[in-house]
DOKE-357923 format. One record per atom (N, C-alpha, C, O): x, y, z; residue in one letter. Coordinates in steps of 0.02 Angstrom, whole numbers, plus 50000, padded with zeros to 5 digits. Atoms other than C-alpha are relative to their C-alpha. Layout:
<sites>
XYZa...
</sites>
This chain:
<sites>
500344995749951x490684952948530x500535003650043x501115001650040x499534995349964x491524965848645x500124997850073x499714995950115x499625002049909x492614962448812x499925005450027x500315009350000x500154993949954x492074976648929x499944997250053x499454993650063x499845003149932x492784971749107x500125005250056x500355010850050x499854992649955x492784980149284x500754999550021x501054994250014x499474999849989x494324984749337x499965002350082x499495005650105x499904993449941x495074990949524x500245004349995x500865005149994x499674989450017x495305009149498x500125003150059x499845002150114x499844996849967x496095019849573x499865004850001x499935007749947x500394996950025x495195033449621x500125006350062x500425003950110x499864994949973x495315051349717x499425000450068x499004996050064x500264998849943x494425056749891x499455003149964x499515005649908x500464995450013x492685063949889x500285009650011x500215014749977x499794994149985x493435078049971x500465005349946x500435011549945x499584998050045x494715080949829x499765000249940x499875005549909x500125001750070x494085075749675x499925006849966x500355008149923x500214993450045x493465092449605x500845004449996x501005007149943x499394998950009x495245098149635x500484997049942x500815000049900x499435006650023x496225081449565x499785000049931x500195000449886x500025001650061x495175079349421x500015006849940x499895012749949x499684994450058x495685088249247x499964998849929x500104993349904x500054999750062x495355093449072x500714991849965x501234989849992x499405005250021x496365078148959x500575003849983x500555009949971x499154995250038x498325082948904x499845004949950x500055010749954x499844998850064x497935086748739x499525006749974x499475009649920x500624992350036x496535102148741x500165006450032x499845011550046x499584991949951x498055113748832x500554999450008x500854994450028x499175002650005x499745118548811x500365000650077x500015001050127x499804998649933x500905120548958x499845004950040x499745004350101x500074995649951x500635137349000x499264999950026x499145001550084x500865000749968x498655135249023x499984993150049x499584992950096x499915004749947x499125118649110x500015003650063x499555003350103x499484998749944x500135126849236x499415006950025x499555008450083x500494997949975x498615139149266x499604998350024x499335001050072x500685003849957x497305126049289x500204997950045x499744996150082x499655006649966x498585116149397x500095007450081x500075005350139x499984995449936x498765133449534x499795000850038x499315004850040x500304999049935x498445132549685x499694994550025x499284994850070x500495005350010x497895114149661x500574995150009x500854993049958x499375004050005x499285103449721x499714992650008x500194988850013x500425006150040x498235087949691x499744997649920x499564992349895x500355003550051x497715090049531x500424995549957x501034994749963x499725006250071x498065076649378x500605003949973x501195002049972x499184998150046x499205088849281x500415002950021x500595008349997x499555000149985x500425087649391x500084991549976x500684990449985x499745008550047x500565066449303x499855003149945x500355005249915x500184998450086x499635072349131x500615004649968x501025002749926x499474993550015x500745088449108x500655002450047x500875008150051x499455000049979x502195085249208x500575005250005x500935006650054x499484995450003x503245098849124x499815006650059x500285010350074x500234994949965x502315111649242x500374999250056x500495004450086x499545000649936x503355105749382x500884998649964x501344995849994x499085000550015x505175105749284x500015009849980x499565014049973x499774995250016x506205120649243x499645003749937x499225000149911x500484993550056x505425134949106x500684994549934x501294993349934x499665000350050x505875127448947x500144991849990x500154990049931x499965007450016x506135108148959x499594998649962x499135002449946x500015001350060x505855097148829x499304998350027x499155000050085x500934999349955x503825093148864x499884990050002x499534986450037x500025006950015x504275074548784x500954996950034x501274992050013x499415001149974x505965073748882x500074992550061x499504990350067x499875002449953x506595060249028x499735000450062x499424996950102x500264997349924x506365070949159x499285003449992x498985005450042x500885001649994x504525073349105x499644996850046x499304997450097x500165007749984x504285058049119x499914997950081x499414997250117x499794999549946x505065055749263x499775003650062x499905002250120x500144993549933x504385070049372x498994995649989x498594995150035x500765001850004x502555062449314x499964991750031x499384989650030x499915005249963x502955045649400x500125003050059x499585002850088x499864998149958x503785054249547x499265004250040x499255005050101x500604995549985x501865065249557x499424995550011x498904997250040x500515003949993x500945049349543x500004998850048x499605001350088x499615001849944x501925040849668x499715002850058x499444999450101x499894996949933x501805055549795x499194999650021x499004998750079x500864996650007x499725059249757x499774993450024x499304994350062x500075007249950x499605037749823x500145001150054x499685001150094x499604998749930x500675041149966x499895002850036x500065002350095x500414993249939x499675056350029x499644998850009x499345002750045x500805000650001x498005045850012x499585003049955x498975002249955x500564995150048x497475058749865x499744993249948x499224994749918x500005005650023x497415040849777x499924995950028x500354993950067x500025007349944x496675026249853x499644994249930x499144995449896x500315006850019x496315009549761x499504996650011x499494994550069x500635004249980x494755000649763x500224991850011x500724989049991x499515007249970x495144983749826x499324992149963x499364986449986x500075002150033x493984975149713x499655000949920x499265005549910x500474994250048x493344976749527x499425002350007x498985001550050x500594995850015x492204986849467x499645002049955x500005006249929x500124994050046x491174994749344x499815007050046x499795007950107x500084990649966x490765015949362x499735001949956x499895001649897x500464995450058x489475025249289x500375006149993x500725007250042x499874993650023x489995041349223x499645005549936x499595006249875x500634996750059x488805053649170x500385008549983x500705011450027x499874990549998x489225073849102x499205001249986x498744997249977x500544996349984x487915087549105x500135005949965x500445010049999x499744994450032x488125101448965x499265003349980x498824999449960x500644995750023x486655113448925x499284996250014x498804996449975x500555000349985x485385105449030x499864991750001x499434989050036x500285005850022x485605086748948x500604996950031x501134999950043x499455001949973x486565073249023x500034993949974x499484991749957x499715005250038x487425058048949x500214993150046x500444995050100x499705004349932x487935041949059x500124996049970x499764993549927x499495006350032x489295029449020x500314997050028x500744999250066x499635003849948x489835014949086x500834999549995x501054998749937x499285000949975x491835013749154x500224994749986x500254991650040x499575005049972x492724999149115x500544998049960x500615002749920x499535004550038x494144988249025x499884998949937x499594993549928x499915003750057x494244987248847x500454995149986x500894995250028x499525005450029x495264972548761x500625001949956x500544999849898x499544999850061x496774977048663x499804995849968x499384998249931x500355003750039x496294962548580x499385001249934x499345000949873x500594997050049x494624968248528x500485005549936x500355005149876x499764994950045x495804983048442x500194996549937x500064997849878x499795002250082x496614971448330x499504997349966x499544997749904x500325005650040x495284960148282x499455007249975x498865006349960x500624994750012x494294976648245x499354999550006x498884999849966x500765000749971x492954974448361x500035007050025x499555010750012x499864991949982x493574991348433x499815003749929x500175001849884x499894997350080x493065001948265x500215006850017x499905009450062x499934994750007x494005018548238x499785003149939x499684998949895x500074992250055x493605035548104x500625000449985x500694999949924x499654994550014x495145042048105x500844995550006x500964990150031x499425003849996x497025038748082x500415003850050x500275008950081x499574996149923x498415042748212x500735000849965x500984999649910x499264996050024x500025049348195x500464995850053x500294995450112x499495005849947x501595036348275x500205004150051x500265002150109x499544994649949x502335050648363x499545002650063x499835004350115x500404999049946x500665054648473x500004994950030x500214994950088x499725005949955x500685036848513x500394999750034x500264999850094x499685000949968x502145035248552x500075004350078x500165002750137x499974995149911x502155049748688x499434994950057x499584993050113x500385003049936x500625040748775x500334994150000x500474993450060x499855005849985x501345023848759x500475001150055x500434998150108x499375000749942x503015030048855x499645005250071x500005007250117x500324995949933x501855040248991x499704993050024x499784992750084x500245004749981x500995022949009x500604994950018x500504990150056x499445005349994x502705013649006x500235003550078x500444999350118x499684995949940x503245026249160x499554997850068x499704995250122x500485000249944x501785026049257x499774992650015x499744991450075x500205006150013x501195008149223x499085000550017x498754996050044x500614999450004x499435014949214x499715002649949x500085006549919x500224996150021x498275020849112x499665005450029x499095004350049x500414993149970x497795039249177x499545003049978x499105004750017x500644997350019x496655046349070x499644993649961x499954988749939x500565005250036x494985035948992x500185001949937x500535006949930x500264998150068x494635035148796x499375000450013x499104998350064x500934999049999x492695040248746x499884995049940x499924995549879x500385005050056x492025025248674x499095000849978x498705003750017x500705001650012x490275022748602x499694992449997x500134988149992x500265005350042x489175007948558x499185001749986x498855006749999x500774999049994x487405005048523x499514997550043x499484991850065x500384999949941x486125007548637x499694990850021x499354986649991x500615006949986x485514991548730x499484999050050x499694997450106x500684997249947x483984993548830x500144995350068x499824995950120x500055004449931x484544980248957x500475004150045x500345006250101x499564993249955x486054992149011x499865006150021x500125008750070x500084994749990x485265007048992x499374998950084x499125003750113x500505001049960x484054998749131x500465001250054x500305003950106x499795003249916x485344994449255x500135007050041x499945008150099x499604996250007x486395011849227x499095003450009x499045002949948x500594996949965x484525019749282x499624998550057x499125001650077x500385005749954x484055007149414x500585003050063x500465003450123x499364998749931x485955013749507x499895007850013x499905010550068x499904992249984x485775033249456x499264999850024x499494999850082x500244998749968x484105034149523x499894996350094x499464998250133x500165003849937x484185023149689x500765000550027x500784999250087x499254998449968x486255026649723x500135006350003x500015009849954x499734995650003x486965040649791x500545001849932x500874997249909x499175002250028x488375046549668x500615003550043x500635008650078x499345001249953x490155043749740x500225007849982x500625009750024x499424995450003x490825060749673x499295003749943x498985000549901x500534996850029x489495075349604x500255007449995x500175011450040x500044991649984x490085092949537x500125003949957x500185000849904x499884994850077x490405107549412x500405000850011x500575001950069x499434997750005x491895110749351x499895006049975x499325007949961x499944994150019x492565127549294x499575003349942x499295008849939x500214997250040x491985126749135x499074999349979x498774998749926x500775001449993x490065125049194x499764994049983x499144993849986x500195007050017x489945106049139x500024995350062x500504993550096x499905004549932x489335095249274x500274992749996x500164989249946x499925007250017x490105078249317x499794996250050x499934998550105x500155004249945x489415064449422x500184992449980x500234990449922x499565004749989x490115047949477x499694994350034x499564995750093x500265003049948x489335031849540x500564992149979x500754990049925x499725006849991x490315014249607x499704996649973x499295000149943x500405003850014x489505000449550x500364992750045x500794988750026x499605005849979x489804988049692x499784994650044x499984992550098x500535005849987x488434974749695x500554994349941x500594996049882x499705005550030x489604957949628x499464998349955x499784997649902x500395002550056x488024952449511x499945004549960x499965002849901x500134994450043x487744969249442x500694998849941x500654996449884x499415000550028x489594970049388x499944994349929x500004996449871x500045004550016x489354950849323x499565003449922x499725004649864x500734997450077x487644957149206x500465004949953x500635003349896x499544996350051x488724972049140x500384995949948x500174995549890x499705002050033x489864963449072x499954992649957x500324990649912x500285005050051x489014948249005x499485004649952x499495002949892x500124996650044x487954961248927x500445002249922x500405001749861x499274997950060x489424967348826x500144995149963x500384995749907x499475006250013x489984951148803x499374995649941x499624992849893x500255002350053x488244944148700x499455005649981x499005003049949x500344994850011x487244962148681x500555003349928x500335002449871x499684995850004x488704972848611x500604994449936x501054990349943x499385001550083x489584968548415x500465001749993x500874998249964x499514996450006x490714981748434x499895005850022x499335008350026x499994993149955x491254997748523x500275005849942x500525003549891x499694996050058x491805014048415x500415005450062x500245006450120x499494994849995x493225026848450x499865006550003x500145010349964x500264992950016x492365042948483x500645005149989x500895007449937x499394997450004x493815051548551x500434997450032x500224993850076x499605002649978x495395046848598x500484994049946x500724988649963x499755005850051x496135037448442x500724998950010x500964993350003x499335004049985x498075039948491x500094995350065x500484990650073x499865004549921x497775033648684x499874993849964x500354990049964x500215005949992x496845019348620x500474996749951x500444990649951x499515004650058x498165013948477x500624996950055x500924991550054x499444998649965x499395017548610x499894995850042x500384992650063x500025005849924x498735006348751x499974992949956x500164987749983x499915007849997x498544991648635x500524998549965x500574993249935x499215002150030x500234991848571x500465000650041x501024998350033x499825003149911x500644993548764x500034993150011x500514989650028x500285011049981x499774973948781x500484996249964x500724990949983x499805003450038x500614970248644x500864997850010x501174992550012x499164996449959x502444977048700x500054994350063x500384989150065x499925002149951x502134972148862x499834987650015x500054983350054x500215009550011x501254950248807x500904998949995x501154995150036x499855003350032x502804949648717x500704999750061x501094995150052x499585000649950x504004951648864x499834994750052x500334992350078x500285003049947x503134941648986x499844992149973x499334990649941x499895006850020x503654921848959x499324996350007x499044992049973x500685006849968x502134914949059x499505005049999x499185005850051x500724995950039x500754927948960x499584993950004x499754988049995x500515005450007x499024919848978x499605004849969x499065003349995x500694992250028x497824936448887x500075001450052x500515005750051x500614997049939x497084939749067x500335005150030x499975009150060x499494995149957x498604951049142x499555006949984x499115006049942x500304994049995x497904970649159x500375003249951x500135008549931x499734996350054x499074975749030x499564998749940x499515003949907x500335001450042x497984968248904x499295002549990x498945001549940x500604993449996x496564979848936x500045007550029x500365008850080x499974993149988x496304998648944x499575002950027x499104999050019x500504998249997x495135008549007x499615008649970x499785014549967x500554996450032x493685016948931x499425002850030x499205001350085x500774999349957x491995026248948x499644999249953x499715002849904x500435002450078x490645017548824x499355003650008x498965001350050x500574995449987x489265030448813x499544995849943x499714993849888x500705003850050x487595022048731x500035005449935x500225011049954x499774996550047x487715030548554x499275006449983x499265012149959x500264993650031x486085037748538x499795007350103x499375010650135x499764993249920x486625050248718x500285001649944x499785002849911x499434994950015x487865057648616x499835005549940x499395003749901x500124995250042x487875074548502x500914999849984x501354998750026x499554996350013x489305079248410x499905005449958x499475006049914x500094994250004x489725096048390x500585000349918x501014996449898x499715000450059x490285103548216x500945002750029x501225005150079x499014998449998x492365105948188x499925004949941x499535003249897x499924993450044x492725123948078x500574997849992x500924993450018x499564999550046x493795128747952x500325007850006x499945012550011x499684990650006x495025146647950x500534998849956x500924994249965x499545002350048x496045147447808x500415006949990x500095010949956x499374995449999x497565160847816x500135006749923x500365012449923x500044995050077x497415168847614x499464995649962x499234990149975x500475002450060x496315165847470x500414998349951x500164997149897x499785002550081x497745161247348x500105000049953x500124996549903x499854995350077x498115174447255x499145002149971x499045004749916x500644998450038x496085176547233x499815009550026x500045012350076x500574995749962x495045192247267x499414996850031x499174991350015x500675000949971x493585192247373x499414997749932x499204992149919x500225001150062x492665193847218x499844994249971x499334990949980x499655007150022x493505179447119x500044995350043x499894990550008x500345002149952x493305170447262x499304997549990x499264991949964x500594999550009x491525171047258x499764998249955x499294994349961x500025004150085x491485167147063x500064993150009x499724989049979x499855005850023x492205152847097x499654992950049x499644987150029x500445002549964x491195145347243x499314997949966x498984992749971x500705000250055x489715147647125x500094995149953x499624993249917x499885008150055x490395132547018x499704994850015x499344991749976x500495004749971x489765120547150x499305001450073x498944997550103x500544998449942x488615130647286x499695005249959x499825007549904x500444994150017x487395142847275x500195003150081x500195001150139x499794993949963x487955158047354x499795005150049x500115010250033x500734994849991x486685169647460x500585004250067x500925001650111x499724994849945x487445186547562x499324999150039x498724999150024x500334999949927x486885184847741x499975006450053x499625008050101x499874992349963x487515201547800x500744999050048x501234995550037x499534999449947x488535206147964x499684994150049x500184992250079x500265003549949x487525193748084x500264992049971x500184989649915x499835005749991x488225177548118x499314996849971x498714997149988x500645006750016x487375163348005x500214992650029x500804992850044x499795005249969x487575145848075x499494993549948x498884992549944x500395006950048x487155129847949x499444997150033x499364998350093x500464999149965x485655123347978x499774993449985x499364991050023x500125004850008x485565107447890x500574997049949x500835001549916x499815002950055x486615093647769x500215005449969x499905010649960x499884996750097x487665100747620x499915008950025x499865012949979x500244994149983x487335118047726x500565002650025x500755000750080x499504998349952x488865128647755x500015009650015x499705014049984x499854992450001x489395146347813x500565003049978x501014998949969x499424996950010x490705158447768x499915007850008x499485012049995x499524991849970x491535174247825x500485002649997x500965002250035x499594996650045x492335184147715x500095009350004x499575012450013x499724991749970x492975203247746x498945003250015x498445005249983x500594996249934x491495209147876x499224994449971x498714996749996x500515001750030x490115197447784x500004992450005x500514988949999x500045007250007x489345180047795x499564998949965x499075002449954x500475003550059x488585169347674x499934992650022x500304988650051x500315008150017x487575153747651x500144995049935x499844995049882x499905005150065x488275140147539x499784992650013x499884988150054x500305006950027x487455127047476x500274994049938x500144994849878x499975004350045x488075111747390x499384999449950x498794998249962x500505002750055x487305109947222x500024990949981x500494986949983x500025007150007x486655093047179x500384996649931x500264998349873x499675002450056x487835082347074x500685000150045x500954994750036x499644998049980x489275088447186x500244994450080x500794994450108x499825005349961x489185074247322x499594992549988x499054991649960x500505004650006x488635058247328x499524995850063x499814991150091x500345001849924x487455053147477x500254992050011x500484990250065x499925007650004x487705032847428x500944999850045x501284995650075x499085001849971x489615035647489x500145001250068x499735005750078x500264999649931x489765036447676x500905004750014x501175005750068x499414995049969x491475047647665x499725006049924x499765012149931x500214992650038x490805058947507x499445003150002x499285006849956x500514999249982x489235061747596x499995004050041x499535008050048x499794994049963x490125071347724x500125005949978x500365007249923x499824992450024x490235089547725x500555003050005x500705008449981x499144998250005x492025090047764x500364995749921x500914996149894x499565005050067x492295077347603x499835006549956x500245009349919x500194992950057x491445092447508x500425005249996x500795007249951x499464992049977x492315107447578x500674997049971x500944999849923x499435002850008x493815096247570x500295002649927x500765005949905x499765004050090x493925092247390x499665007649965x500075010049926x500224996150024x492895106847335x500205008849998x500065013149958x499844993449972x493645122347423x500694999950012x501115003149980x499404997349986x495085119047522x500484998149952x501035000849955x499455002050042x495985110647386x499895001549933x500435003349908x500284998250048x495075113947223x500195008149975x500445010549923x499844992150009x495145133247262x500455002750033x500595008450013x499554997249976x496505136047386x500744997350013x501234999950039x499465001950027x497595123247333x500414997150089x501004996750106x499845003549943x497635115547511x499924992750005x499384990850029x500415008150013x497535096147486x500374994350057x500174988450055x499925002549968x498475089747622x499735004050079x500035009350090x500534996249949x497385096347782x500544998550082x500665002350128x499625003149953x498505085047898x500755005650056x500925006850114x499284996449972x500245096547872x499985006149977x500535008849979x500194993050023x499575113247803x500115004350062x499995002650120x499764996949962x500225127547878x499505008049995x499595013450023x500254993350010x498875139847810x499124998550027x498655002350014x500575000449987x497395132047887x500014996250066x500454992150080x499915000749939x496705129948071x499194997150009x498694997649975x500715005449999x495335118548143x499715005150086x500025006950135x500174999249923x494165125148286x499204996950007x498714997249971x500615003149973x492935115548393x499365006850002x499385013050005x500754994850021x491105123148372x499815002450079x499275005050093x500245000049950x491315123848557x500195007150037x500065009350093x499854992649995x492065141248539x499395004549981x499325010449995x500574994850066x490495147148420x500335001349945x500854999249921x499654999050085x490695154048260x500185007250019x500615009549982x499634993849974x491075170748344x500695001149994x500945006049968x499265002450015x492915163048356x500135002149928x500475006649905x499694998950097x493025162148162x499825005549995x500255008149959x499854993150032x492395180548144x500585003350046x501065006150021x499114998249972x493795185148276x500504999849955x500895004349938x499114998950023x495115178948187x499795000549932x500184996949901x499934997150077x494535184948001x500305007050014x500835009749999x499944991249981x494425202248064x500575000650050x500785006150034x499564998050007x495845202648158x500584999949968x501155001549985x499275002250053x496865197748008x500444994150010x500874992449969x499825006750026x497385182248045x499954994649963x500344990349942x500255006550062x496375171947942x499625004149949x499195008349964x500554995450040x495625179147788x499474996249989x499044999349956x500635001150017x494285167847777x499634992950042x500054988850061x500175004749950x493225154747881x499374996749947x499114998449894x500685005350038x491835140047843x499984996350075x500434993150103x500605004649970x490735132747965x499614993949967x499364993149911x500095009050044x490275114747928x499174998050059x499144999850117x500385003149943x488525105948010x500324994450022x500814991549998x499325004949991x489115094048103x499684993349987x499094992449970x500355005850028x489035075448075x499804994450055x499994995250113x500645003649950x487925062148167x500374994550022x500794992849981x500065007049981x488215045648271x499914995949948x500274991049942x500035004250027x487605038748147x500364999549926x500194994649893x499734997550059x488645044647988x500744996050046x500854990450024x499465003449975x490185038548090x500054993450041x500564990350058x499945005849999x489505024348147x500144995149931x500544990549931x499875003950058x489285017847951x500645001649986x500964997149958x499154999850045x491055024647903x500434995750070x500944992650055x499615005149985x491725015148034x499724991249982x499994987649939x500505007050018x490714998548016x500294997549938x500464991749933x499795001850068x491284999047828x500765002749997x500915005749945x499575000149990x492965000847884x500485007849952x501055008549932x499544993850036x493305019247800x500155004850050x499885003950105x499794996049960x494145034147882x499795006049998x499575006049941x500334996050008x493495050447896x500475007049994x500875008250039x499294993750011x494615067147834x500225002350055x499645003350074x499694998349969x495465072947964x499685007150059x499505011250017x500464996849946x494615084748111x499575001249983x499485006549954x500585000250038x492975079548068x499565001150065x499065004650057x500405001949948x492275076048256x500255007050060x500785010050068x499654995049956x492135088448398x499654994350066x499184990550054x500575004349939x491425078848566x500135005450056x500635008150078x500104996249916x490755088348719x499604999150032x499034998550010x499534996950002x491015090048836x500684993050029x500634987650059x499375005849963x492845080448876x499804996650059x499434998950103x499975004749939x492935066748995x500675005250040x501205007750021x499554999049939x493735072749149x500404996450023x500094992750061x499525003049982x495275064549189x500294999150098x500565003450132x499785002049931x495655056849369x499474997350027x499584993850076x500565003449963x493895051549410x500464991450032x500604990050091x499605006250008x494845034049396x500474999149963x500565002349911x499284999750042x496515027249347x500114993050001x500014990050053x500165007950017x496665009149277x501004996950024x501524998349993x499435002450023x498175000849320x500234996349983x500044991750020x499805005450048x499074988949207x500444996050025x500654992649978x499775003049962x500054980249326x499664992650064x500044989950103x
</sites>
């Protein structure tokens, strides 16, 4: 069963918060950092994105990164923009995107759980992303940003986590820039806390990896780093847990992940088209944006024109819980079959975009000649990635989009 514990977080002023808190590292490069971060001498990415405060041009994974993102933590405590809660806690945390809102409880995962694969991940990680968060966590001795966990719904939690948002103020309530609301509640009744986490503890089998698969590799090979230094280790130290936000699984939507692929491969449009017809059925849609609409249902946009393709039957197998996906199809069927793209990972002629652009994005960049050709994918369910994790398989490579991001700074766990 799953260890989900409160932690004392560290956590930003009402007054500040909408300032402090910030998109995660990884969905902006420096120079859009250093835009969101203006005029905002509180916010997070001055620790997350550090380089925004060094010289034009430093290394982004350098020393003095590093270094300047300890020195920012440091100062943002010291001013009070950071104050500590002085005992644990759990924290609800709900978002608010197109009307619907999601709420997930705050607390401590187990490194532990990671190894024994009670934690379940989709997806594989790359050592080198790790490693960057491990040494931002080795600097700071915190974890700063959450992972987005899931599990499955348990009606006794979803009671309590309705029993606080309707009868508690929340601690911190507001829209950010990009119109997604966030709200924030303490949870700091000592029995409540207690129920949470015995909940977890005989409710809850296992938690899944929505997003966040290098933090979370990265923090428990932190515990692990850090057990093996520490003579008189007992488990219980704060290094040995991370923190997370476990959203009940059936709150969540994920949004589809696109395809833009750079040439056809020596094909014509044409030929092209011939050869799609091997395993889809083909249908011109015109100039108007089509958008999949179900399973096995994809789009494409090809010089000024979109079409509807359809997997023909024979061509996947539903019984398989990774060739059932519509990225295992496209995969195997298109990008590599016909364009001779089979590693998706280190390809240099194909580009992934969240569905959170639209599919507008992909006719952008056909037509302005950057990409000659795009595919729209439906996207895939809670529950399609709950069985591929469960049965311990992995899922091709930018399969998941989640929205909208956890906001970074609500709370900050520290491992010390």
């Amino acid at each position: 069963m799953a260890i989900v514990k409160p932690f004392k977080g560290i956590r930003p002023l009402k007054s500040n918060v909408k300032d402090l808190a910030c998109l995660p590292y990884d969905v902006m490069n420096s120079e859009e950092a250093a835009k969101m971060a203006e005029g905002k001498a509180c916010s997070l990415l001055h620790v997350t994105r550090a380089e925004i405060d060094c010289p034009a041009g430093t290394d982004v994974h350098s020393e003095t990164v590093y270094n300047k993102s300890v020195e920012n933590f440091k100062n943002m405590q010291a001013k009070g923009w950071l104050v500590k809660d002085e005992e644990a806690r759990f924290y609800i945390y709900a978002q608010t995107m197109d009307g619907r809102t999601q709420y997930g409880i705050v607390g401590c995962a187990a490194c532990k759980d990671y190894e024994d694969g009670i934690i379940k991940k989709h997806e594989l990680t790359r050592p080198d992303k790790e490693e960057d968060r491990m040494i931002l966590t080795r600097y700071t001795n915190a974890n700063i940003e959450p992972v987005f966990f899931s599990y499955r719904a348990v009606p006794e939690i979803d009671a309590i986590v309705e029993n606080i948002v309707k009868n508690q103020p929340a601690e911190y309530d507001f829209v950010a820039e990009d119109g997604f609301g966030h709200h924030f509640w303490v949870i700091a009744d000592a029995a409540t806390n207690k129920m949470l986490e015995t909940l977890f503890a005989t409710k809850v089998p296992a938690t899944y990896v929505a997003d966040g698969h290098h933090r979370t590799a990265a923090a428990a090979r932190i515990g692990a780093e850090y057990a093996a230094k520490n003579p008189n280790h007992t488990g219980n130290e704060e290094y040995n847990f991370f923190m997370a936000v476990h959203f009940p699984d059936n709150q969540l939507n994920i949004i589809d992940y696109n395809r833009t692929v750079k040439d056809l491969n020596g094909l014509t449009e044409a030929q092209l088209i011939e050869k799609l017809k091997e395993n889809f059925v083909v249908e011109a849609c015109g100039a108007d944006i089509y958008k999949p609409a179900k399973l096995h249902e994809f789009s494409m946009y090809l010089a000024g024109e979109w079409y509807k393709l359809t997997a023909k039957q024979g061509t996947y197998n539903d019984n398989d819980p990774i060739g059932v996906l519509d990225v295992t199809i496209l995969s195997n069927l298109v990008l590599d079959r016909i364009f001779g793209i089979a590693d998706l990972r280190r390809s240099d002629r194909i580009d992934f975009i969240g569905g959170i652009r639209g599919l507008g994005e992909l006719q952008r960049r056909v037509d302005n000649g950057s990409m000659a050709v795009a595919f729209a994918l439906y996207p895939v369910s809670m529950k399609q990635l709950i069985d591929i994790a469960d049965t311990g398989n992995i899922m091709p490579p930018k399969t998941t989009w989640f929205e909208p991001k956890l906001r970074s700074g609500l709370v900050i766990h520290d491992i010390k």
